[in-house]
N, C-alpha and C positions, 0 to 999 in steps of 0.2 A: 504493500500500500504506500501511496504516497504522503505528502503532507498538503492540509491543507492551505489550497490558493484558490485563485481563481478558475474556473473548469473553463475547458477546452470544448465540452460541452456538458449542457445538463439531461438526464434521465431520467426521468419521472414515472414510478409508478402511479396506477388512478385512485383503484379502489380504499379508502383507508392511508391514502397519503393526498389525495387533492380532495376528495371527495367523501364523506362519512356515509357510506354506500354499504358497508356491514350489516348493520339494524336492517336492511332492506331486504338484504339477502340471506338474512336468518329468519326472518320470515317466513320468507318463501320456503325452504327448505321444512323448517317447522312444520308448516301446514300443507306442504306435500308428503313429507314422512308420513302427519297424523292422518292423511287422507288414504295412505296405502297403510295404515296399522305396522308403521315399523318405525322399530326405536333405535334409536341411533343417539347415543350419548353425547358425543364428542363431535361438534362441528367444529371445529378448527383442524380439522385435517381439512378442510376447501378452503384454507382462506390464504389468498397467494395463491392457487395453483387453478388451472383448465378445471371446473366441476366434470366433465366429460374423461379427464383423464382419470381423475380420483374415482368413479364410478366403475372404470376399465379396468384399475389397478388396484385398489384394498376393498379389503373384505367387507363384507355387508349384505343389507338382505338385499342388494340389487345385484348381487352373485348371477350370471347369466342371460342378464338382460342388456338390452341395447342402450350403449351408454349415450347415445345422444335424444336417445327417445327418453329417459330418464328426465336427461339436463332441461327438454322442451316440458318436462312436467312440471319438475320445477320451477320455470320461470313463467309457466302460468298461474304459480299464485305469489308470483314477487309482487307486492304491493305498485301500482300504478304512478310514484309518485317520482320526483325529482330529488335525489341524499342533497343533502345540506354541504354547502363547502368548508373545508377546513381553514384554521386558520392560516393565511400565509400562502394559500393557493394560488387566487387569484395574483395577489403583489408577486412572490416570484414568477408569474409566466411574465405578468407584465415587464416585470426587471430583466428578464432575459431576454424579451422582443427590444427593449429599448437599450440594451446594451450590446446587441448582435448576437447575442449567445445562441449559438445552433441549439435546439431544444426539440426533445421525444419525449412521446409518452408510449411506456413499454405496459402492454397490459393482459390480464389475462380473461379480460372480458372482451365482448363482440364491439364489431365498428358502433352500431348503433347507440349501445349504452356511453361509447366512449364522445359521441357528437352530441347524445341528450345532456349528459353533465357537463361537457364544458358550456353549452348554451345554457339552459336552463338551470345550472348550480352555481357556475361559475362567471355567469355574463359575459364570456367570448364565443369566440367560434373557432373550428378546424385551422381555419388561419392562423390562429395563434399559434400556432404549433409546428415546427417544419417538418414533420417525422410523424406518423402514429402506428404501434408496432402491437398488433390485436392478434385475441388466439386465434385468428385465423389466416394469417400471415406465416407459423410456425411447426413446423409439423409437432413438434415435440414441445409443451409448454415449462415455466416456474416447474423446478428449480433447473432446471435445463437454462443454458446459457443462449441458445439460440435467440428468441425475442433481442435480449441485449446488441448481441452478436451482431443482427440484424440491424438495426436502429444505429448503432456506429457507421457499418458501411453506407447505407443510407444517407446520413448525413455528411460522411466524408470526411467522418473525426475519430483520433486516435483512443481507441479503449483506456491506455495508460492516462491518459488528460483529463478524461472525464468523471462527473459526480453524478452519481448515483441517489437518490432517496426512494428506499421500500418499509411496507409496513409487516411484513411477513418472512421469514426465516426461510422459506422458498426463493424469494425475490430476491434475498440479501448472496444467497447462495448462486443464484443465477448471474446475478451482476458479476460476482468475485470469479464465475468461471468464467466473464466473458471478458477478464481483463479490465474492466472496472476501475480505475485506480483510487477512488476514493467512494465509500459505499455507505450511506447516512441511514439508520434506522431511524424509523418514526415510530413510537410506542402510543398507537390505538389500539392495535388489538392485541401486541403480545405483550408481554414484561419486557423492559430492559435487558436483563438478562439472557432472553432467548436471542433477541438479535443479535447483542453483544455474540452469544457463544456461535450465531452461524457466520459471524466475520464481520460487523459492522465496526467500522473504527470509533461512529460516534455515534449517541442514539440521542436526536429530540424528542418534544412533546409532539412537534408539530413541526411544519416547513420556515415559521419565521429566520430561526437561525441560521439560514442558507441565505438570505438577502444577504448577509454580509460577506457571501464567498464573492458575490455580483459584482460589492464596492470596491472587494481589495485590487 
């Protein structure tokens, strides 16, 4: 890892780092589970990662079923509404359009959900953005370093250069494999702790503290 400066570019994951989009999507899962009568204790094995792929890969009572037909149950009872933005979202994109900073958002959600939050959560649009790196751009999602991977070349910026901010121990892992050089935990949904131990060099509350990589 490097030390911090100013990035070469920024990396943004969405969910639970620009956007408080969790509460949304533990819903849906809640009252899809209780609609098929199956209990599932621990939702934080999807957070950070392709719902589609965790479906495909750990155990569960969805053992043998079609993991996108799943995913599409699921998100027909994700609540209908727009997650709230986090603190510090909106100012760092704005900080990054008005300081050149080549700027992605790596995610492990669809195009769609990624163009409803920046409009509708955040008060920008697509444009804001020079890069947007969705699970379906990737064969392989979080913690897989592809997304990342992707979004560097894309933008035509050096992995080593660039800052990273994830909210998930998936993401943190994906970043660091994709040469990442500097990789900021944000603690929404997991402790401190967890992200520290997947590689985060620093963990905030929130995205505020990255304005100042902007200025230096």
């Amino acid at each position: 890892m490097t030390t911090a400066r100013r990035p070469g570019a920024l990396l943004l994951d969405l969910d639970g780092t620009l956007v408080d989009s969790e509460p949304l999507h533990r819903r849906g899962y809640e009252a899809y589970f209780a609609h098929e009568g199956w209990d599932v204790p621990d939702l934080t094995i999807f957070t950070g990662r392709r719902a589609e792929d965790v479906f495909a890969t750990e155990p569960g009572p969805w053992a043998g079923l079609d993991p996108m037909a799943v995913l599409e149950g699921v998100l027909r009872h994700v609540p209908d509404e727009a997650a709230a933005a986090l603190p510090g979202a909106r100012e760092l994109i704005e900080a990054a359009r008005a300081q050149g900073t080549p700027l992605a958002i790596v995610t492990s959600a669809g195009p769609a959900w990624v163009e409803r939050s920046l409009v509708e959560s955040l008060g920008l649009s697509l444009a804001s953005v020079d890069v947007v790196v969705t699970a379906r751009d990737v064969v392989d999602g979080k913690p897989h370093p592809a997304g990342f991977a992707l979004a560097c070349e894309r933008l035509g910026a050096d992995p080593a250069g660039a800052v990273a901010a994830e909210d998930s121990p998936a993401g943190v892992r994906a970043a660091i494999g994709a040469g990442v050089g500097y990789v900021h935990g944000i603690a929404t949904t997991h402790a401190r702790s967890v992200l520290v131990d997947a590689g985060a060099v620093e963990v905030h509350d929130d995205l505020r503290p990255l304005l100042a990589l902007l200025e230096g």
